[in-house]
C-alpha positions in Angstrom: 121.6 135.3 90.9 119.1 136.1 88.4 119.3 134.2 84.6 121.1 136.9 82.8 123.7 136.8 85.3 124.0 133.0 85.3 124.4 133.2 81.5 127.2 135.6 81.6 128.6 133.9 83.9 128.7 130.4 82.0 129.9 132.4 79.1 132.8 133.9 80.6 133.5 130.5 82.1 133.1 128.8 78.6 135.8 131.3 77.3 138.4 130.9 79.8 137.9 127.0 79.0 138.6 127.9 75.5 141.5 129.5 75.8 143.0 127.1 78.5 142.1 123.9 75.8 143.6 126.0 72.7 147.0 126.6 74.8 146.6 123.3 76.0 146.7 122.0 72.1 149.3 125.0 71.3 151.9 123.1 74.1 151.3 120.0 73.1 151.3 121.0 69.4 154.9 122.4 70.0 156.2 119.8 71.7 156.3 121.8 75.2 154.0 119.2 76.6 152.8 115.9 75.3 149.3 115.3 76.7 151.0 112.5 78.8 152.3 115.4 80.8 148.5 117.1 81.1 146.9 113.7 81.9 149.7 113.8 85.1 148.0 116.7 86.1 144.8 117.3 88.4 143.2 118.0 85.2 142.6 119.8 81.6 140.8 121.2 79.1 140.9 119.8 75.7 138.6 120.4 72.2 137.2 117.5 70.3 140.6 116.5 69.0 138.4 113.6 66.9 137.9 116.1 64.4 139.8 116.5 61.5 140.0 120.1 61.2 141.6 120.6 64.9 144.5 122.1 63.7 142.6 124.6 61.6 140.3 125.4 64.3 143.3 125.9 66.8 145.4 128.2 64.0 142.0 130.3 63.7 141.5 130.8 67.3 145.2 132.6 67.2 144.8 133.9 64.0 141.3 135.9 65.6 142.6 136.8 68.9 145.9 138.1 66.8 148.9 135.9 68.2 150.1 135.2 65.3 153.2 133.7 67.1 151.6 130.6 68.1 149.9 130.6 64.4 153.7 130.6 62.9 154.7 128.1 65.7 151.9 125.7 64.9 152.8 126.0 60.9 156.4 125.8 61.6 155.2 122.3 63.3 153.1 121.6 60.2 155.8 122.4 58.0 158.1 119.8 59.7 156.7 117.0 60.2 152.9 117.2 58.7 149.2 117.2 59.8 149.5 113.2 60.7 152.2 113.7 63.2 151.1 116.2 64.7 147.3 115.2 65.0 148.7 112.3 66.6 150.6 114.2 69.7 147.0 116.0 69.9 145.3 112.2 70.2 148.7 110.8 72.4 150.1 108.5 70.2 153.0 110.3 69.4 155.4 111.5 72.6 158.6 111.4 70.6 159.9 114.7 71.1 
């Protein structure tokens, strides 16, 4: 396969990562999953959770690809019971659902 083709191809992989760690974050976010439940799995796709602005990156990646269901789940999750408790189901220290 020639370069171009090997770039598209990485970038189309690189997306579908992307999506599959944002819905990853969205379920675990909502309290579908806890990442307890993902770790029991033969693997997953996760973003740099370290970072403070997760939840803001994760709200715009909905907010761009217009799902704005998932934005008013995650804020609905916000809302309730704050950025700390929630950035802590992202990092696995918080599986009470």
């Amino acid at each position: 396969m020639s370069d171009k083709g090997n770039e598209i191809e990485e970038l189309i992989n690189s997306e579908v990562y992307l999506q599959e760690a944002m819905f990853n974050c969205y379920l675990i976010i909502t309290q579908q999953l806890t990442l307890g439940d993902l770790e029991e799995t033969n693997g997953f796709w996760l973003p740099d959770i370290e970072s403070d602005s997760i939840i803001k990156d994760i709200f715009s990646y909905y907010e761009k690809h217009e799902d704005y269901e998932k934005c008013h789940d995650i804020k609905e999750q916000l809302d309730l019971f704050g950025k700390d408790r929630v950035l802590k189901r992202l990092n696995g220290k918080d599986y009470h659902i």
